[in-house]
C-alpha positions as CSV (number, residue, x, y, z in Angstrom):
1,X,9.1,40.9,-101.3
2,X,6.2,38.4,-100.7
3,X,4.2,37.6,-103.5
4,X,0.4,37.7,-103.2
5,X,0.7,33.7,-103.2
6,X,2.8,33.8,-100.3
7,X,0.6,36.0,-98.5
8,X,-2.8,33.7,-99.3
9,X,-0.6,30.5,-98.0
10,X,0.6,32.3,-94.9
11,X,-3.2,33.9,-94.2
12,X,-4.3,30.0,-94.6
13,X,-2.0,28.6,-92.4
14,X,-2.7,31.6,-89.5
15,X,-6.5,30.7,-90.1
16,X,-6.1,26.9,-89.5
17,X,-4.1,27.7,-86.5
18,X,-6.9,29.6,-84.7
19,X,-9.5,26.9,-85.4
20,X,-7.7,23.7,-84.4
21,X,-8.0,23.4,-80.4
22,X,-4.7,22.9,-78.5
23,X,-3.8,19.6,-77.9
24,X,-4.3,17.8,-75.2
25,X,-2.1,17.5,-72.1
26,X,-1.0,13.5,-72.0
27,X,-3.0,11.3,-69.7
28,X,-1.0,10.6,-66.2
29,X,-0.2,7.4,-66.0
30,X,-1.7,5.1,-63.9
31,X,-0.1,4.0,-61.1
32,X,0.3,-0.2,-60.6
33,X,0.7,-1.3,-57.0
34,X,0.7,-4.6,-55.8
35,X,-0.6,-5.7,-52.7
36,X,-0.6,-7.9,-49.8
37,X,-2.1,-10.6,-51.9
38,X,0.5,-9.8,-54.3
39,X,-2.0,-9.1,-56.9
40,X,-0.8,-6.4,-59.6
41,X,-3.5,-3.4,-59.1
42,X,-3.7,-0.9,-61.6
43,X,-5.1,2.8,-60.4
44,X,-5.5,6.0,-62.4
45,X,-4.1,8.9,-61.3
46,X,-4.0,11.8,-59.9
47,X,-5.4,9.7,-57.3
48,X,-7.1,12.4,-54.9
49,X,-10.2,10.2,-53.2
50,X,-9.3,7.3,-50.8
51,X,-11.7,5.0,-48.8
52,X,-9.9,3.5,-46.2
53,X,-11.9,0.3,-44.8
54,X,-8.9,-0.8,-42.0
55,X,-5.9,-0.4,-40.2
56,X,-6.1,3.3,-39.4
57,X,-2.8,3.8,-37.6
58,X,-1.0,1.8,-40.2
59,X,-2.6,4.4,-43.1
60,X,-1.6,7.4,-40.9
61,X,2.1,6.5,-40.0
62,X,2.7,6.3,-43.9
63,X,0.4,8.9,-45.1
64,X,1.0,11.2,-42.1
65,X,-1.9,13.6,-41.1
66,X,-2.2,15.4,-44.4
67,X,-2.5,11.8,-46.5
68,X,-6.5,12.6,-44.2
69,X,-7.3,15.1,-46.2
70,X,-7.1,12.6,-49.6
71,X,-9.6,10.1,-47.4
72,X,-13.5,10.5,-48.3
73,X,-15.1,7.4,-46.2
74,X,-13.7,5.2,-43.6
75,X,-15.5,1.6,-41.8
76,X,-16.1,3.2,-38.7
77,X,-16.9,0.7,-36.1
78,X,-13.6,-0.9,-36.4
79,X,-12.1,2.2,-35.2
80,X,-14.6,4.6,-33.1
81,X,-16.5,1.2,-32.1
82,X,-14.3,-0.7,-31.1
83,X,-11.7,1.5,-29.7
84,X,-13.2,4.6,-28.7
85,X,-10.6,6.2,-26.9
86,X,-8.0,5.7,-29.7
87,X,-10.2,7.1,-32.1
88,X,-10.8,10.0,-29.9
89,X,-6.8,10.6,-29.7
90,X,-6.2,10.5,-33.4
91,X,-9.7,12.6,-34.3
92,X,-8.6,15.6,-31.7
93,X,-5.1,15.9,-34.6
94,X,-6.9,14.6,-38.1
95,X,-9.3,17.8,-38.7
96,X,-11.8,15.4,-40.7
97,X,-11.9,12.5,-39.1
98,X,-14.7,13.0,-36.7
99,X,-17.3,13.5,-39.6
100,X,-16.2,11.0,-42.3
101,X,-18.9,9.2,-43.8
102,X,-19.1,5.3,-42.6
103,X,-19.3,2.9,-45.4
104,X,-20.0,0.2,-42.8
105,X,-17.9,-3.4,-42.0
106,X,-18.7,-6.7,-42.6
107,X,-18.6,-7.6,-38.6
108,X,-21.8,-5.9,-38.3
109,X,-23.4,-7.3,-41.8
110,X,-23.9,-3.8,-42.6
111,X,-21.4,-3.6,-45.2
112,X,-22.8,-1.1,-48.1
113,X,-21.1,-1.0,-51.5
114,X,-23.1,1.7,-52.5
115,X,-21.8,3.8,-50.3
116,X,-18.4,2.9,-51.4
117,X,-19.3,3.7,-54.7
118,X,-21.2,6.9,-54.4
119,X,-18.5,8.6,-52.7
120,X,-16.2,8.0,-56.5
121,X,-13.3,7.2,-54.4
122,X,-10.1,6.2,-57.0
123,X,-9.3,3.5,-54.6
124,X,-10.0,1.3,-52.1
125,X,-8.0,-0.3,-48.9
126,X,-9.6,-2.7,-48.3
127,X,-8.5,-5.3,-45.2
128,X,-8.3,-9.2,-46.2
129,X,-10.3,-10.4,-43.8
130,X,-12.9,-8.4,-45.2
131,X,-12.0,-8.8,-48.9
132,X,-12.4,-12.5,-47.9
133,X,-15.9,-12.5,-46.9
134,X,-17.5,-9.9,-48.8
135,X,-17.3,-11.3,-52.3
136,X,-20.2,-10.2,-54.1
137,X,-19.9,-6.7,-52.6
138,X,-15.8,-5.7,-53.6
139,X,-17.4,-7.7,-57.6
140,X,-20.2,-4.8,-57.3
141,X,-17.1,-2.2,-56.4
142,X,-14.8,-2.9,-58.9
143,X,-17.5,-3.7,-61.7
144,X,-18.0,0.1,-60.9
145,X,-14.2,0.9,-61.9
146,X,-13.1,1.2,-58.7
147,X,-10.1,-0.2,-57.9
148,X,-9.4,-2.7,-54.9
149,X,-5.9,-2.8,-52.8
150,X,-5.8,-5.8,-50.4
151,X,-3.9,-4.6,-47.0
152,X,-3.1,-7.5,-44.1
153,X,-1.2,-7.4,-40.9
154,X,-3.4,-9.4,-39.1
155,X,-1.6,-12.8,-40.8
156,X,1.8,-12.1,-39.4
157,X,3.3,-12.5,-41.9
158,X,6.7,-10.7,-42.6
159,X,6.1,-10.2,-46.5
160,X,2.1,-9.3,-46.4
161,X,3.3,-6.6,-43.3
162,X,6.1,-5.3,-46.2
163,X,4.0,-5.1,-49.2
164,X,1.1,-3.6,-47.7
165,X,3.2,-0.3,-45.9
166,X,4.5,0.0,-49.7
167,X,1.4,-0.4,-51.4
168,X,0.1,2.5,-48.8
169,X,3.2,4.6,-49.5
170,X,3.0,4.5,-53.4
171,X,-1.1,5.1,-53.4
172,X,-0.7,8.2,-51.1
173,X,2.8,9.1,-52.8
174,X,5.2,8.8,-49.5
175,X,6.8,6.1,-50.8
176,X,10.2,7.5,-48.5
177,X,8.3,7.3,-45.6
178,X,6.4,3.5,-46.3
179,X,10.0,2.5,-47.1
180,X,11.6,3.9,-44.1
181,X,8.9,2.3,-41.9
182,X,8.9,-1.0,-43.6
183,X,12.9,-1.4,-43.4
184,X,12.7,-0.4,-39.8
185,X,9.8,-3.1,-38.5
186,X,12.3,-5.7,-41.2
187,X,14.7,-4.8,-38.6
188,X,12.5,-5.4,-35.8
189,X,11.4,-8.8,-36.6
190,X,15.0,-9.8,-37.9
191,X,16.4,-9.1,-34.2
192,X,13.5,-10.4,-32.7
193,X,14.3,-13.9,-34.5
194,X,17.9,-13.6,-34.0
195,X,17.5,-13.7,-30.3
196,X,14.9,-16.4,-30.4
197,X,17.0,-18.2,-32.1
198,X,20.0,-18.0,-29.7
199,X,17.7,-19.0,-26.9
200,X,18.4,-22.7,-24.8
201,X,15.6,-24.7,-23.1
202,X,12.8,-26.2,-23.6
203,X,9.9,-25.3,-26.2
204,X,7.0,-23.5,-23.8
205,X,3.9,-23.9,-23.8
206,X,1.6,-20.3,-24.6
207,X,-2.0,-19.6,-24.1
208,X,-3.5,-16.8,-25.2
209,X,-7.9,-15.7,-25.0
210,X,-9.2,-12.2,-25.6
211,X,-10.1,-11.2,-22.2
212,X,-13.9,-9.7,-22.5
213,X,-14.7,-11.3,-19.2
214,X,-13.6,-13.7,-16.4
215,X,-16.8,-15.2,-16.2
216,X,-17.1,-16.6,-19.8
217,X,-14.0,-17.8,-22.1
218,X,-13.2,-15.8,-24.8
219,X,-11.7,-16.3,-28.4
220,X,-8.3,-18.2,-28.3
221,X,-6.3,-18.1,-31.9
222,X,-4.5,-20.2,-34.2
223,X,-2.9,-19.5,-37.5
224,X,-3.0,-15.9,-37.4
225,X,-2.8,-13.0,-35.0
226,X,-1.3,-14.3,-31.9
227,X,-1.6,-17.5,-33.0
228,X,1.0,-16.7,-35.5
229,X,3.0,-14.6,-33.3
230,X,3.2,-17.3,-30.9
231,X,4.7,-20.1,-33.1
232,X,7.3,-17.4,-34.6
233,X,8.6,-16.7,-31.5
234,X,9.1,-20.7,-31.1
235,X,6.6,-21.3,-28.5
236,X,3.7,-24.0,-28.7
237,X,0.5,-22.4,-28.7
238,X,-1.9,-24.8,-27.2
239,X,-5.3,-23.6,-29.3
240,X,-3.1,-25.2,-32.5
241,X,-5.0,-28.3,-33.8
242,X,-7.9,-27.6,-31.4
243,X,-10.4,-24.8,-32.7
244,X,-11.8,-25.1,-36.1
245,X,-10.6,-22.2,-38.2
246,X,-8.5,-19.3,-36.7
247,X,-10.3,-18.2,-34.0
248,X,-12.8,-19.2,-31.1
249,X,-13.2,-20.3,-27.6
250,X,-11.0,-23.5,-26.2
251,X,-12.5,-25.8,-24.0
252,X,-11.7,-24.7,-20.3
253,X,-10.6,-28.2,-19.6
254,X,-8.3,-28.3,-22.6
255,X,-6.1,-25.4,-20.6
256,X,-6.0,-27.2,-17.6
257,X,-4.8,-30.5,-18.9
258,X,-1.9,-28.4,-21.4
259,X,-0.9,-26.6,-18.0
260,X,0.6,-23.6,-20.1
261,X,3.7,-21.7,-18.8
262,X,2.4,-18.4,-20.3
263,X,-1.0,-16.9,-20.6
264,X,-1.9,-14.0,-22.2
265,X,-5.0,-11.7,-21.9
266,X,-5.9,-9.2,-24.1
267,X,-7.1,-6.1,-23.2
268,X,-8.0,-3.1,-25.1
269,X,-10.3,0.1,-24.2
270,X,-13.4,-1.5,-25.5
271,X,-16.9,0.0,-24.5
272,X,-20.0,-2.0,-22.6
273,X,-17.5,-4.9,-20.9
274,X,-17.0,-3.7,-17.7
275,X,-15.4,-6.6,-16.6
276,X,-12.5,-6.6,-19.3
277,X,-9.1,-6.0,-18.8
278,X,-8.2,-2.4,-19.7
279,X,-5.5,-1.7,-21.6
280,X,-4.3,1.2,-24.0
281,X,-3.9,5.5,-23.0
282,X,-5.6,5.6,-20.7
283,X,-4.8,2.3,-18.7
284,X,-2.7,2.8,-15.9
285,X,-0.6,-0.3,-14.8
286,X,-2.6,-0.6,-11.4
287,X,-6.0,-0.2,-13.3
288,X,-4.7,-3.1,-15.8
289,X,-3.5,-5.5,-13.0
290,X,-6.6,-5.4,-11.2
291,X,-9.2,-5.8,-14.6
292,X,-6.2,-9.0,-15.0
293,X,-6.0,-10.5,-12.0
294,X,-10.2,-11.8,-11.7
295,X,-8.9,-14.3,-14.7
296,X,-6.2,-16.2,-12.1
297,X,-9.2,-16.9,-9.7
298,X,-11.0,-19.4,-12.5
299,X,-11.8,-22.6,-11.2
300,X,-8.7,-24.8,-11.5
301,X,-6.2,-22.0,-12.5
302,X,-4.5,-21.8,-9.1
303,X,-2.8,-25.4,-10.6
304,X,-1.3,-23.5,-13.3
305,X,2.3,-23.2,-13.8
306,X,2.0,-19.6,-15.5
307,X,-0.2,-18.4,-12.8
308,X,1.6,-19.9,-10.0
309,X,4.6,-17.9,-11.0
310,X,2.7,-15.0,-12.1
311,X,3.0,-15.4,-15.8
312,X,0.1,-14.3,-16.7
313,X,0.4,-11.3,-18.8
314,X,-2.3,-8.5,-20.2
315,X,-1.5,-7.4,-23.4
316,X,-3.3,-4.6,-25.5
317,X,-5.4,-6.8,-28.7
318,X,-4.7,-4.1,-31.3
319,X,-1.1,-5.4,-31.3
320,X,-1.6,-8.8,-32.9
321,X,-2.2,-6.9,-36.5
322,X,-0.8,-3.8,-36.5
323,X,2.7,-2.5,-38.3
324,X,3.9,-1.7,-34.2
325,X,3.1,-5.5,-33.4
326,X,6.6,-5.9,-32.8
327,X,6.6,-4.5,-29.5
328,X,4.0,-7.5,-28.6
329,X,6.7,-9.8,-29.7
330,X,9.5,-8.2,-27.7
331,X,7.2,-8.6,-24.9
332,X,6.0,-12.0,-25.1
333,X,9.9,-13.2,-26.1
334,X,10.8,-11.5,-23.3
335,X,8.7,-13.8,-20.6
336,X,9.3,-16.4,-22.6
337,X,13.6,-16.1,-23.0
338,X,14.5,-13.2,-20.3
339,X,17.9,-13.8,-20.8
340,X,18.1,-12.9,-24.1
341,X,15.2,-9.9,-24.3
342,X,17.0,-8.5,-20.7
343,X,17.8,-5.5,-22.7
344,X,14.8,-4.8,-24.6
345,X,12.2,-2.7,-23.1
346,X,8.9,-3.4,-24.9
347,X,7.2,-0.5,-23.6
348,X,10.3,2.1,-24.4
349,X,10.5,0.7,-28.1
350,X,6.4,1.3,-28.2
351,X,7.3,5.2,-27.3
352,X,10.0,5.5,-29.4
353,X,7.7,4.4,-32.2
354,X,5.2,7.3,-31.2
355,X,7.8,9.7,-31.4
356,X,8.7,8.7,-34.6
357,X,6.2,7.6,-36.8
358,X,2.6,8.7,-35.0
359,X,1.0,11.8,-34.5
360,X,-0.6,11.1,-30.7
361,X,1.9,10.9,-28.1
362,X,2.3,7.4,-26.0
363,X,0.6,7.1,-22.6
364,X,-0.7,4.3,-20.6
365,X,-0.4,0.6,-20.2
366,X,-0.3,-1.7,-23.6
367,X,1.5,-4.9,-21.7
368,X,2.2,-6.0,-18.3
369,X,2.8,-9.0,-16.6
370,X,0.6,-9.9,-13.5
371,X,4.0,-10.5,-11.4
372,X,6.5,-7.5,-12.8
């Protein structure tokens, strides 16, 4: 039997039990990432709002379409600026794309971190070239407790290319897919190398401008982009040592006098350049030739080994910092060492990669040689 003592003790303990609030679930804990910088970035999770400054395509191959629906403000000009068309291709399968708030891009000194931090996103991707030159704004961001992840392919370089498809993969959580993509373009790059390496002759000489118009000259590059992509491929890029910093116009004399044995122009779909050589979806290879072949005709390029054998190539400029630029490489190795690329097919690998990993289907022209 229970004694009235036992009934008081049990009545006091069923009493305390009502009044003291459940505990708490734990915290989830936060998620640390590093990124292309290599910096160690700590972000709380759940993490359900993403601002995504750069590299679109890059984002949607490892997040896939749904990772979208996690994405609250994107840099727009980058994408539906610069590359219309593209943007118009990947808007018409990403339901909220076409009305996602712009937070601006430091191109256009219209930058805004308050936008940034008004939408309360729980992370940003933000693209180096931009983290580099917007200082006091990414202090303003993460003085808000926002954190920053640093993403670069425009470097080519091998490890920032790796770290940043991870760093994607683990924010959105398809860390199976960022892996499988990452070990595939470390396969890429490794045969690329191999058969560079294999190749006999003599170092070539490479040229490459951004081919807005024939009448004025456009950027050339040097450490990064195709500047980069040209010395790992072994060639000698003739901009190297004569631009200040990575980018900008070389002298039109300075090309004569190197007498290059490959030129590249690059193309894309941009807007307002009517005189630019068209590349991308909706390029066909006819349309591409004749936007490339005005550039041949500048005074004293007739003298030119590259264009008197008609190595002088178009080539789409989204490719020089992208996760697919490996199918610029296989091109450009492949006028550069034909015997050893005779069995790649650039273009083929390009729509084997859209099969695989993108969510618009391949069409168009994204390289081509003036003489086929």
């Amino acid at each position: 039997m229970l004694t009235r003592r036992t009934l008081l003790h049990l009545a006091a303990a069923a009493s305390a039990a009502a009044i003291t609030p459940a505990l708490a679930a734990p915290a989830a804990a936060p998620l640390v990432v590093t990124d292309a910088l290599g910096r160690s970035v700590t972000i709380k999770t759940p993490i359900e709002r993403v601002v995504v400054n750069f590299n679109f395509e890059e984002f949607t191959a490892i997040a896939g379409v749904d990772g979208w629906t996690k994405v609250v403000g994107i840099s727009r000009a980058p994408w539906e600026g610069w590359r219309p068309s593209i943007f118009k291709r990947y808007a018409a399968v990403i339901p909220n794309l076409q009305g996602q708030p712009d937070i601006g891009n430091s191109d256009d000194n219209n930058f805004s971190a308050e936008k940034v931090i008004a939408l309360k996103p729980d992370v940003l991707l933000f693209a180096d070239w931009t983290f580099q030159s917007l200082k006091t704004q990414r202090d303003q961001i993460e003085a808000a407790g926002i954190p920053i992840v640093v993403i670069d392919y425009n470097a080519q370089i091998l490890e920032r290319h790796l770290a940043s498809t991870r760093a994607i993969g683990a924010i959105m959580g398809t860390q199976a897919r960022a892996e499988e993509l990452a070990s595939f373009y470390e396969r890429q790059y490794a045969d690329i190398l191999a058969r560079v390496a294999r190749a006999k002759g003599p170092r070539q000489k490479v040229y490459v401008e951004i081919g807005h118009s024939p009448d004025s000259v456009g950027n050339s590059y040097t450490t990064t982009m195709w500047g980069k992509l040209i010395t790992t491929l072994g060639a000698e890029n003739i901009a190297l040592g004569k631009i200040p910093g990575a980018w900008g116009p070389l002298n039109a004399e300075t090309v004569l006098a190197e007498n290059p044995d490959l030129i590249l122009i690059a193309g894309s779909s941009w807007t307002n350049r009517p005189k630019a050589v068209r590349t991308g979806y909706d390029a066909d290879e006819a349309t591409t030739r004749a936007s490339l072949e005005p550039f041949t005709r500048r005074a004293g390029w007739d003298t030119l080994k590259a264009v008197r054998s008609g190595n002088v190539n178009a080539i789409e400029h989204g490719l020089c910092r992208a996760l697919f630029d490996f199918v610029a490489m296989q091109h450009i190795a492949k006028r550069l060492y034909p015997a050893e690329f005779a069995d790649v097919d650039p273009a083929q690998s390009f729509r084997d990669y859209h099969a695989r990993f993108l969510p618009v289907s391949y069409s168009g022209t994204w390289m081509l040689a003036l003489k086929p």
